[in-house]
HTML snippet that shows the backbone in 3Dmol.js (N, CA, C, O; Angstrom):
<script src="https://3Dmol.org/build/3Dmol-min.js"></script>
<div id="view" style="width:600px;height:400px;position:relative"></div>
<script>
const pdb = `
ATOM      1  N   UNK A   1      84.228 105.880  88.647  1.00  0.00           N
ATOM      2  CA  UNK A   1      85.163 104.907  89.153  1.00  0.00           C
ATOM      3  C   UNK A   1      86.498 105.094  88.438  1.00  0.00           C
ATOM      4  O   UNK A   1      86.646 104.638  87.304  1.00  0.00           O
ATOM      5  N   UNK A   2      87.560 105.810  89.122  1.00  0.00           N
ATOM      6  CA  UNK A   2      88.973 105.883  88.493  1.00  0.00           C
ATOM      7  C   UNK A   2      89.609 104.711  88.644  1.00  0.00           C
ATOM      8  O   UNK A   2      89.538 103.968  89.623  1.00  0.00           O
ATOM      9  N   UNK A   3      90.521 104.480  87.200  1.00  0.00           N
ATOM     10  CA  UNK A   3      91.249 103.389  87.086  1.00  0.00           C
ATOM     11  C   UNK A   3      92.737 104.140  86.972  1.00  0.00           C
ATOM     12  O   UNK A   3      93.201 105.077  86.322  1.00  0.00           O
ATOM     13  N   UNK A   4      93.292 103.053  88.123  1.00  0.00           N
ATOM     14  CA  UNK A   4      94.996 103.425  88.684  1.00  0.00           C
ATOM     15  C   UNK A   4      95.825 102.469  88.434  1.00  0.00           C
ATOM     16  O   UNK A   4      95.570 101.320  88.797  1.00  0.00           O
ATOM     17  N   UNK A   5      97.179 102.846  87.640  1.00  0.00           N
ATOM     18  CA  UNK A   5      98.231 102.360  87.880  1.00  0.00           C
ATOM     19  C   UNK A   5      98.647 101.776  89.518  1.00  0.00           C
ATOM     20  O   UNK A   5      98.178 102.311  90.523  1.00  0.00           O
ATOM     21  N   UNK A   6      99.510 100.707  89.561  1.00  0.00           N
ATOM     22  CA  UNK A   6      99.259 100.499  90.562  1.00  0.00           C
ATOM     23  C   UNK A   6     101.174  99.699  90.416  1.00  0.00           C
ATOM     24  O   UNK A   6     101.464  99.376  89.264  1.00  0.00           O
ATOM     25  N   UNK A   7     102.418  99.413  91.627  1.00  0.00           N
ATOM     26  CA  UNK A   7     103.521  98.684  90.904  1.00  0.00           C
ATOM     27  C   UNK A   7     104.005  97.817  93.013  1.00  0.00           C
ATOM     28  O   UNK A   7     104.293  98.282  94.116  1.00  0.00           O
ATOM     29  N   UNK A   8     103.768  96.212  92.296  1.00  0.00           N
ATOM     30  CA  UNK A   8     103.804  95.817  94.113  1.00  0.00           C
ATOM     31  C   UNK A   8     105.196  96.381  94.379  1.00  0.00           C
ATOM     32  O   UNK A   8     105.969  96.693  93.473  1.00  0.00           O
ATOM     33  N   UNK A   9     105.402  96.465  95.375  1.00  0.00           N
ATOM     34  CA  UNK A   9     106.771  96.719  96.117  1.00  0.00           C
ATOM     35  C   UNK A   9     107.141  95.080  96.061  1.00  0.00           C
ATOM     36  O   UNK A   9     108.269  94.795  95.660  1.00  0.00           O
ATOM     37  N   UNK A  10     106.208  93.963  96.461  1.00  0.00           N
ATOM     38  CA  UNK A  10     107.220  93.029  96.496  1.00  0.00           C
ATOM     39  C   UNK A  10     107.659  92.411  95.926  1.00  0.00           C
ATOM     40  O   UNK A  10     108.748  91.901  96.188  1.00  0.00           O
ATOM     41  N   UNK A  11     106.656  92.094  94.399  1.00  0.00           N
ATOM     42  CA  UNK A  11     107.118  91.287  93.484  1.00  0.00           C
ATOM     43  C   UNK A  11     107.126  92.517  92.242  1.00  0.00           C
ATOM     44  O   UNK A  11     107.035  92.038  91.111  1.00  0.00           O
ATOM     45  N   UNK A  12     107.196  93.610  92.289  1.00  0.00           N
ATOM     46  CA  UNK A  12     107.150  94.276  91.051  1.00  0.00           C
ATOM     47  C   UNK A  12     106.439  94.142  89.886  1.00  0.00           C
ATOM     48  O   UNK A  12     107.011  94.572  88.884  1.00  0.00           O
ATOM     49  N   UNK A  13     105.201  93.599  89.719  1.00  0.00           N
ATOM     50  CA  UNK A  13     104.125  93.702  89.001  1.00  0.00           C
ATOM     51  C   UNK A  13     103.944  94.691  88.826  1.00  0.00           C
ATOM     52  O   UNK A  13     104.156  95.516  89.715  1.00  0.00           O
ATOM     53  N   UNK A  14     103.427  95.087  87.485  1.00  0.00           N
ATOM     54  CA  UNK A  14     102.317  96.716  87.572  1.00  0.00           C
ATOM     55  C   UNK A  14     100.988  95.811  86.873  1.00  0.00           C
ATOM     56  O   UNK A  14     100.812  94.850  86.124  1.00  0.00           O
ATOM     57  N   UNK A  15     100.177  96.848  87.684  1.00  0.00           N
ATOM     58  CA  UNK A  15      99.013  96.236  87.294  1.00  0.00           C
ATOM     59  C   UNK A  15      97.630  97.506  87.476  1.00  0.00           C
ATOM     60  O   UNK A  15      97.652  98.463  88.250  1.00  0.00           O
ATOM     61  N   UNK A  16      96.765  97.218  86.730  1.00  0.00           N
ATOM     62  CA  UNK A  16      95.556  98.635  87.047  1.00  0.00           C
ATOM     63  C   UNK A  16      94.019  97.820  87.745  1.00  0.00           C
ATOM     64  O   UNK A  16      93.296  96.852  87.510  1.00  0.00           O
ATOM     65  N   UNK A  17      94.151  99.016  88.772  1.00  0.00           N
ATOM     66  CA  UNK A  17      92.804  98.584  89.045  1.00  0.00           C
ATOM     67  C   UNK A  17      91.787  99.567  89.080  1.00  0.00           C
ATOM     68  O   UNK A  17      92.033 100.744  88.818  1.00  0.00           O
ATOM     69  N   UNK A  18      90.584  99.132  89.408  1.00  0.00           N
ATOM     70  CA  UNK A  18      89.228  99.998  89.465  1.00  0.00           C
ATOM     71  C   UNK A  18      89.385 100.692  90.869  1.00  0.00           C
ATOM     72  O   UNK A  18      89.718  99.880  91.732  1.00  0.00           O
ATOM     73  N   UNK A  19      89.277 101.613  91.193  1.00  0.00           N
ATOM     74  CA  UNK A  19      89.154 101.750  92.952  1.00  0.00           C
ATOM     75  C   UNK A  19      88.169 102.690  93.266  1.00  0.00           C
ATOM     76  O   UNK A  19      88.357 103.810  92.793  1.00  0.00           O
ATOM     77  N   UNK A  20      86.776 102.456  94.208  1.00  0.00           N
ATOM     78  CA  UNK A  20      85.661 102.911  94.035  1.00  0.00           C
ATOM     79  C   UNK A  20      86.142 104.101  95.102  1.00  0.00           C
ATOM     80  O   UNK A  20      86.277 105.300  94.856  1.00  0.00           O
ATOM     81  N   UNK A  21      86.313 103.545  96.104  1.00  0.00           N
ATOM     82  CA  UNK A  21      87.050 104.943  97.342  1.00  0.00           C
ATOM     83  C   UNK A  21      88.073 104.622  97.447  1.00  0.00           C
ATOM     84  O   UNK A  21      88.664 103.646  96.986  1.00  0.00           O
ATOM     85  N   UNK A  22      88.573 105.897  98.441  1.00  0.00           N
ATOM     86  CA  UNK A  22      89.934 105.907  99.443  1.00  0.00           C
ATOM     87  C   UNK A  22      90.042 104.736  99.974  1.00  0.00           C
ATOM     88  O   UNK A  22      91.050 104.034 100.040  1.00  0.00           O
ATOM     89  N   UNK A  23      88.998 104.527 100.353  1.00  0.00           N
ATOM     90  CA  UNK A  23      89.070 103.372 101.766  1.00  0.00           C
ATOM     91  C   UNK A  23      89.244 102.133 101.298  1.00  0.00           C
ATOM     92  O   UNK A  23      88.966 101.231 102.088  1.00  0.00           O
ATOM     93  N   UNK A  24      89.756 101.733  99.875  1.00  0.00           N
ATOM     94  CA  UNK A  24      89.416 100.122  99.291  1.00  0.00           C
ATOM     95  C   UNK A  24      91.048 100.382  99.335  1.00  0.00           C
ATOM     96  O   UNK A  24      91.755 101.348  99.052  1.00  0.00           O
ATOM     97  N   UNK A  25      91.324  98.933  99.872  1.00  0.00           N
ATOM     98  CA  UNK A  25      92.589  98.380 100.114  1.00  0.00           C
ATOM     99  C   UNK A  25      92.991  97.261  98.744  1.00  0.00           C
ATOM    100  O   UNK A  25      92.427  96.168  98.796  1.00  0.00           O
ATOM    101  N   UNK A  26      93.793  97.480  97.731  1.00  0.00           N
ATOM    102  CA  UNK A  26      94.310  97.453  96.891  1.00  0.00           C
ATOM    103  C   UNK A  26      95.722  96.410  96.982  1.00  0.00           C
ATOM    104  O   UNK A  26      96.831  96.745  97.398  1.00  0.00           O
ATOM    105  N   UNK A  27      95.263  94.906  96.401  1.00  0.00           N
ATOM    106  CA  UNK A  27      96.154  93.968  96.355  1.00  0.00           C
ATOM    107  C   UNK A  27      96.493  93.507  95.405  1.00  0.00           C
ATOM    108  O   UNK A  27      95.540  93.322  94.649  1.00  0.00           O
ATOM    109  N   UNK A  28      97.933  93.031  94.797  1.00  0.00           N
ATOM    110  CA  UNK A  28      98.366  92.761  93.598  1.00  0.00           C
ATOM    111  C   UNK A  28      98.285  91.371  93.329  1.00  0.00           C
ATOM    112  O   UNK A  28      98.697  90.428  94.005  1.00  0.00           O
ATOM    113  N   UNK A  29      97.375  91.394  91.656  1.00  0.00           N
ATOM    114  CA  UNK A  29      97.013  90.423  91.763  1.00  0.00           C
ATOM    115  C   UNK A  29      98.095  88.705  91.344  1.00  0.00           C
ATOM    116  O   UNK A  29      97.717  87.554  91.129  1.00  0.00           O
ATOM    117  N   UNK A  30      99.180  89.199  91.382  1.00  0.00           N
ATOM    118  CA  UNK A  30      99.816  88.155  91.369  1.00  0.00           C
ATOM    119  C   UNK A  30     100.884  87.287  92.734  1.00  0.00           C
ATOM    120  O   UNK A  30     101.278  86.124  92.643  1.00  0.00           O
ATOM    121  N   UNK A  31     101.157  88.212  93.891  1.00  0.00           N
ATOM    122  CA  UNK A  31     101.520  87.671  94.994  1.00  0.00           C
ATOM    123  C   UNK A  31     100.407  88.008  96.300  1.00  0.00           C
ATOM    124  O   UNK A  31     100.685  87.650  97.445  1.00  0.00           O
ATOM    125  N   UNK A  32      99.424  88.568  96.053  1.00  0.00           N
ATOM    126  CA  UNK A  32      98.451  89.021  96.843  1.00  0.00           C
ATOM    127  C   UNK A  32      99.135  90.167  97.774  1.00  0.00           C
ATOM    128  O   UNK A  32      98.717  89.889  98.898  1.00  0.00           O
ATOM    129  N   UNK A  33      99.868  91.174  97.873  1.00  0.00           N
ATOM    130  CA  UNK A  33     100.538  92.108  98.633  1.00  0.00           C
ATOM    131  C   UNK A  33      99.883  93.465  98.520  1.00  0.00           C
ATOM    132  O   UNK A  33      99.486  93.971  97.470  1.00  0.00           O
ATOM    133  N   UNK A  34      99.825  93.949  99.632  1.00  0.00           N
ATOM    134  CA  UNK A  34      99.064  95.012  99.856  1.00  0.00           C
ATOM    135  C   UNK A  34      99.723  96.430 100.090  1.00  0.00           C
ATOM    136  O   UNK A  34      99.260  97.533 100.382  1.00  0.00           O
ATOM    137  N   UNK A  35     101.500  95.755  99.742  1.00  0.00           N
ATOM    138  CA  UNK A  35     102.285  96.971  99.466  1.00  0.00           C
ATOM    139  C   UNK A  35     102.497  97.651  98.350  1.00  0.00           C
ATOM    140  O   UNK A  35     103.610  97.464  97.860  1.00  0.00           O
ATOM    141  N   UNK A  36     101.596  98.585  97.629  1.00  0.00           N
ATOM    142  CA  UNK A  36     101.809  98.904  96.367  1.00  0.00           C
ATOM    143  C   UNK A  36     101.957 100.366  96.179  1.00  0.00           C
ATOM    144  O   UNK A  36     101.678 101.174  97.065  1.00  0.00           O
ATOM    145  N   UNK A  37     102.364 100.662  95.106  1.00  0.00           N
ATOM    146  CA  UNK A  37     102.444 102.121  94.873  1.00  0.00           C
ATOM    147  C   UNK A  37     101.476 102.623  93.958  1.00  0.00           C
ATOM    148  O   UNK A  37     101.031 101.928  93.045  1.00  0.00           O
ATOM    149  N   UNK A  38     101.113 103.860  94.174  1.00  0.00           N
ATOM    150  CA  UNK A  38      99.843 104.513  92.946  1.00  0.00           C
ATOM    151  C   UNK A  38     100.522 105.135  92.083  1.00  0.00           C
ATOM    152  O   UNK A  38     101.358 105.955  92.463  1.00  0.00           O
ATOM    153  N   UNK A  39     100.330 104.902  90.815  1.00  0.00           N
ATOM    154  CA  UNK A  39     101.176 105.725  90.011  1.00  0.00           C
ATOM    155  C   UNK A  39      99.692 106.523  89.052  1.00  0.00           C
ATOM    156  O   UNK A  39      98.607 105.949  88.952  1.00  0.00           O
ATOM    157  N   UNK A  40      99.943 107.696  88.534  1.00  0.00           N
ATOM    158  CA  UNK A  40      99.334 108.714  87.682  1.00  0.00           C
ATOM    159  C   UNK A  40      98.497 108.065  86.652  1.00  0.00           C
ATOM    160  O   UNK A  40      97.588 108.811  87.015  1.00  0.00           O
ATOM    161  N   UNK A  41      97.959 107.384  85.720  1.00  0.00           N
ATOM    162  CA  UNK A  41      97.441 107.093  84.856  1.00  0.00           C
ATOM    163  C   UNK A  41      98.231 108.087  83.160  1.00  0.00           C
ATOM    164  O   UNK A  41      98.305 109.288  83.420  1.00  0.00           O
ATOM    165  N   UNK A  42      98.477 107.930  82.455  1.00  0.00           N
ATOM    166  CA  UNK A  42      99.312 108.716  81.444  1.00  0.00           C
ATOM    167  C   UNK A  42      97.705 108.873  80.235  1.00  0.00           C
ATOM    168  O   UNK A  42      97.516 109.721  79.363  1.00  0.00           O
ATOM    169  N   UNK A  43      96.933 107.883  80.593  1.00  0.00           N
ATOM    170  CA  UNK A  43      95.927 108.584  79.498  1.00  0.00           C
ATOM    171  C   UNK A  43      94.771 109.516  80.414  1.00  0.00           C
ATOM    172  O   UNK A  43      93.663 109.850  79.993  1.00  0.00           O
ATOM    173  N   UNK A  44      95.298 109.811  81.675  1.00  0.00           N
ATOM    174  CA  UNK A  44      94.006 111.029  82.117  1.00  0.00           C
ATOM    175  C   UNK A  44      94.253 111.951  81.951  1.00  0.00           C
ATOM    176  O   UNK A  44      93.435 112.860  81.811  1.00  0.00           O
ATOM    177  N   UNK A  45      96.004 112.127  81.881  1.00  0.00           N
ATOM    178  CA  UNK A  45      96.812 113.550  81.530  1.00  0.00           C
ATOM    179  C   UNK A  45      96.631 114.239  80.244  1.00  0.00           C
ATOM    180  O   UNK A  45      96.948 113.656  79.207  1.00  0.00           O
ATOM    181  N   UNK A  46      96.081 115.600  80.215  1.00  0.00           N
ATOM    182  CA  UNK A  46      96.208 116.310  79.174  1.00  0.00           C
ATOM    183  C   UNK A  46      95.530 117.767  79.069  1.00  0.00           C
ATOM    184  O   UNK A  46      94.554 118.229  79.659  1.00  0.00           O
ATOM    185  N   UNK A  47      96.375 118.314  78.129  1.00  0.00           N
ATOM    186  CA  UNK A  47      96.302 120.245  78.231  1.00  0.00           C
ATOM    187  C   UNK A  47      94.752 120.303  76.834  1.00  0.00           C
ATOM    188  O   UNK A  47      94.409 119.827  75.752  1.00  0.00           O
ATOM    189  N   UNK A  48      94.363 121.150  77.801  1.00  0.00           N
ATOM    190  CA  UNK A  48      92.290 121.540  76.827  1.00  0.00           C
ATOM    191  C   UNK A  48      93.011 122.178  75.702  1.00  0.00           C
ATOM    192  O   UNK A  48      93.834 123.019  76.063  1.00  0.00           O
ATOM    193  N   UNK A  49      92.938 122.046  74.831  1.00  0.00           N
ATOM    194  CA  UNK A  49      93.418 123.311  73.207  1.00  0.00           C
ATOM    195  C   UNK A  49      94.565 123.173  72.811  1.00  0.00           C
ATOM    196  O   UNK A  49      94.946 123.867  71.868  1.00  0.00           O
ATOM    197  N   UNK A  50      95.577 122.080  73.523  1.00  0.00           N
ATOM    198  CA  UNK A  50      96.969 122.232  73.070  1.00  0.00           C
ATOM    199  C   UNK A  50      97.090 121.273  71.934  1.00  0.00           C
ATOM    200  O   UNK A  50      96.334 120.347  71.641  1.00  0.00           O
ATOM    201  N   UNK A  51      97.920 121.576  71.491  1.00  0.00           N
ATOM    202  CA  UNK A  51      97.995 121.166  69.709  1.00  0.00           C
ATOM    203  C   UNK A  51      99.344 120.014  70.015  1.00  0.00           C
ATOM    204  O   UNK A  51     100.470 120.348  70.383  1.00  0.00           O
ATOM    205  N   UNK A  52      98.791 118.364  69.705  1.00  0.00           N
ATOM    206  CA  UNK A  52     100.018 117.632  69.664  1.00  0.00           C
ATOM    207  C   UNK A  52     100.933 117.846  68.472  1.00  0.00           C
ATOM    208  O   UNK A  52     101.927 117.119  68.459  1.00  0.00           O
ATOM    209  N   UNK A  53     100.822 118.530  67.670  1.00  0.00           N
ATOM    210  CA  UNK A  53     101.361 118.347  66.456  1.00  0.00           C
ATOM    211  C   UNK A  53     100.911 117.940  65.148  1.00  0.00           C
ATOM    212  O   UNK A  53     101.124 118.340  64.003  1.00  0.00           O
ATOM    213  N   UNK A  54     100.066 116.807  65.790  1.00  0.00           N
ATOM    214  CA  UNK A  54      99.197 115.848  64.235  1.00  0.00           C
ATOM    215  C   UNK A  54      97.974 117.009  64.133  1.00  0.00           C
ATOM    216  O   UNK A  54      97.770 117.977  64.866  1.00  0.00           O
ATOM    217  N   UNK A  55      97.120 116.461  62.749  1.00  0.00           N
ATOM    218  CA  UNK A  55      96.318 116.803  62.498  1.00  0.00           C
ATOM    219  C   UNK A  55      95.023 116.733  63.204  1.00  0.00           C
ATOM    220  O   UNK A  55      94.622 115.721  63.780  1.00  0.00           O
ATOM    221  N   UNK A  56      94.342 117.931  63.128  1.00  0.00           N
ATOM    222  CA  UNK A  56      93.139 117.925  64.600  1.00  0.00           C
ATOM    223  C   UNK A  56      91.958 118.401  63.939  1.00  0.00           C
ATOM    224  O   UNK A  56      92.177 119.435  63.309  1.00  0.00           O
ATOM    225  N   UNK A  57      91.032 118.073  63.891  1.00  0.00           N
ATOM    226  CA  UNK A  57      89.853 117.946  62.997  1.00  0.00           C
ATOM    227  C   UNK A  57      89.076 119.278  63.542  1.00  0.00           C
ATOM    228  O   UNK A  57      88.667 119.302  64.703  1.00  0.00           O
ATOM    229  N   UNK A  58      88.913 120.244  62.770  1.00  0.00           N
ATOM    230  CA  UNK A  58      88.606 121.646  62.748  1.00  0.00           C
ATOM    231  C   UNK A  58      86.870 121.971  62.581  1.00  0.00           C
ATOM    232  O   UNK A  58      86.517 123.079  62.176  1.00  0.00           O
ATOM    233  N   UNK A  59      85.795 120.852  62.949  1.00  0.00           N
ATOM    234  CA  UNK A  59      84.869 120.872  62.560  1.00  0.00           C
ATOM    235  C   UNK A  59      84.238 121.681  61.570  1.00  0.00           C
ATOM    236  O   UNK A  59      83.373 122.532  61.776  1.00  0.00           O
ATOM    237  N   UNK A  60      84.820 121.295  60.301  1.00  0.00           N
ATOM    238  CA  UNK A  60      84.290 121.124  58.973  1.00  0.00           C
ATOM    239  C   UNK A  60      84.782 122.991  58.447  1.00  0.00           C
ATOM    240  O   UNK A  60      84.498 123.520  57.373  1.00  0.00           O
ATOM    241  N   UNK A  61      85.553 123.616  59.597  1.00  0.00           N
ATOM    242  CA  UNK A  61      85.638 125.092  59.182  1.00  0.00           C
ATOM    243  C   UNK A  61      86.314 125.276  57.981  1.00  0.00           C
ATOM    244  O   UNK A  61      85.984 126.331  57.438  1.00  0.00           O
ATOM    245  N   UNK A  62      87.233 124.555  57.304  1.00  0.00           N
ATOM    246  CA  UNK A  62      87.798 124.488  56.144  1.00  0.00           C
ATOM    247  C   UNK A  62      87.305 124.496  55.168  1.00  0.00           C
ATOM    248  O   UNK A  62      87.569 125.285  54.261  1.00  0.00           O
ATOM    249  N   UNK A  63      86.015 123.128  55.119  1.00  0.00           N
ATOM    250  CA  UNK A  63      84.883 122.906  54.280  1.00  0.00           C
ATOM    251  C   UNK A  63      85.598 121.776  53.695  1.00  0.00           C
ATOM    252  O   UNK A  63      85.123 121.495  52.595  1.00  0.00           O
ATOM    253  N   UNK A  64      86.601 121.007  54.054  1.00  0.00           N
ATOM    254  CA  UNK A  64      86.614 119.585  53.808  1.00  0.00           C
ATOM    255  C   UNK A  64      85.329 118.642  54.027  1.00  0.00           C
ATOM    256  O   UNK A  64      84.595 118.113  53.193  1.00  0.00           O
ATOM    257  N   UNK A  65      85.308 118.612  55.390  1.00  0.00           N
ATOM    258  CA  UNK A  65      83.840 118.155  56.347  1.00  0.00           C
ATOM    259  C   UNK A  65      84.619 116.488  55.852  1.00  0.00           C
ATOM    260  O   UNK A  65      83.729 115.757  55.418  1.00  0.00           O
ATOM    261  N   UNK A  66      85.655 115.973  55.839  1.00  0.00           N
ATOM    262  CA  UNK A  66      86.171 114.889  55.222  1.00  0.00           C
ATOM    263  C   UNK A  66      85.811 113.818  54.049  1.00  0.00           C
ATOM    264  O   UNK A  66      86.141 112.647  53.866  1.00  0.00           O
ATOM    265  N   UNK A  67      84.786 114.961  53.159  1.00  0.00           N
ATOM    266  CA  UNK A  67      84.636 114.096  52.192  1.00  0.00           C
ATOM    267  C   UNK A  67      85.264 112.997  51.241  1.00  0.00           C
ATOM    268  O   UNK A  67      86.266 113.363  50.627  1.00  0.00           O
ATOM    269  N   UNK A  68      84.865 111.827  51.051  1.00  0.00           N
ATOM    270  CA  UNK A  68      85.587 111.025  50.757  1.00  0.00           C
ATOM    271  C   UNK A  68      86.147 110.152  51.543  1.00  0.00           C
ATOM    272  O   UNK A  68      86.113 108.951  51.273  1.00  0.00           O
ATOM    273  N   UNK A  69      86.563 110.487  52.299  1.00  0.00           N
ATOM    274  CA  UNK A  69      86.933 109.566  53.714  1.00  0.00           C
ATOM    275  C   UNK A  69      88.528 109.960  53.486  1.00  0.00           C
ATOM    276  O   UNK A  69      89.338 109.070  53.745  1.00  0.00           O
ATOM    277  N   UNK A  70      89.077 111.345  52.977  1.00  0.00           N
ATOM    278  CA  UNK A  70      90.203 111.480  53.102  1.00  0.00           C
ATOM    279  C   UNK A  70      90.630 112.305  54.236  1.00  0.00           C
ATOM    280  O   UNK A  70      91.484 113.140  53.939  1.00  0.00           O
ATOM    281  N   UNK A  71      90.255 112.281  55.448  1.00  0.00           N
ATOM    282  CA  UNK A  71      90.636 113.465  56.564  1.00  0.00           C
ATOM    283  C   UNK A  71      91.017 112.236  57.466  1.00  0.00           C
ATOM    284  O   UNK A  71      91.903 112.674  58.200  1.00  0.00           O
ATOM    285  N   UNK A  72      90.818 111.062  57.746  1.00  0.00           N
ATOM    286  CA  UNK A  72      91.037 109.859  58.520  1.00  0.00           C
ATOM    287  C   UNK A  72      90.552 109.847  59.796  1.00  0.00           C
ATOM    288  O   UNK A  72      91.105 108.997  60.494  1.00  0.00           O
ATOM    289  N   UNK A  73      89.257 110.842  60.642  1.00  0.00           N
ATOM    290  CA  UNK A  73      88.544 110.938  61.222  1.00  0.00           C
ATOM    291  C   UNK A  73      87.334 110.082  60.987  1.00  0.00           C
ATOM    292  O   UNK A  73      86.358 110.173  61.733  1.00  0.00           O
TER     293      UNK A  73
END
`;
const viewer = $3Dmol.createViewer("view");
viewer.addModel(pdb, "pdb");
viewer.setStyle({}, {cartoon: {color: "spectrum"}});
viewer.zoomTo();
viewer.render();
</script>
């Protein structure tokens, strides 16, 4: 079950919903309007192996393995 951004055209709410199919008609839940737009979700987006920058936990190949509780994993 994907969860969607969702922004009414009439009152400009954004709001997310569950949507099981295509076929489910999608109303905002604060003026009840069935004019809305789908927008992308920003936490489904993302590259397999790409490195944000921060620190990325190397399963234990270092030989930290975070002992101590200093790796913050």
């Amino acid at each position: 079950m994907p969860m969607y951004e969702f922004t009414c055209k009439d009152c400009e709410v954004k709001f997310e919903e569950l949507v099981f199919t295509t076929a489910d008609e999608v109303a905002c839940p604060r003026c009840k309007s069935t004019r809305v737009a789908k927008h992308l979700s920003t936490f489904a987006v993302g590259a397999s192996g790409a490195s944000s920058g921060g620190a990325q936990y190397d399963g234990c190949a270092s030989g930290s393995c975070c002992s101590g509780g200093s790796c913050g994993f």
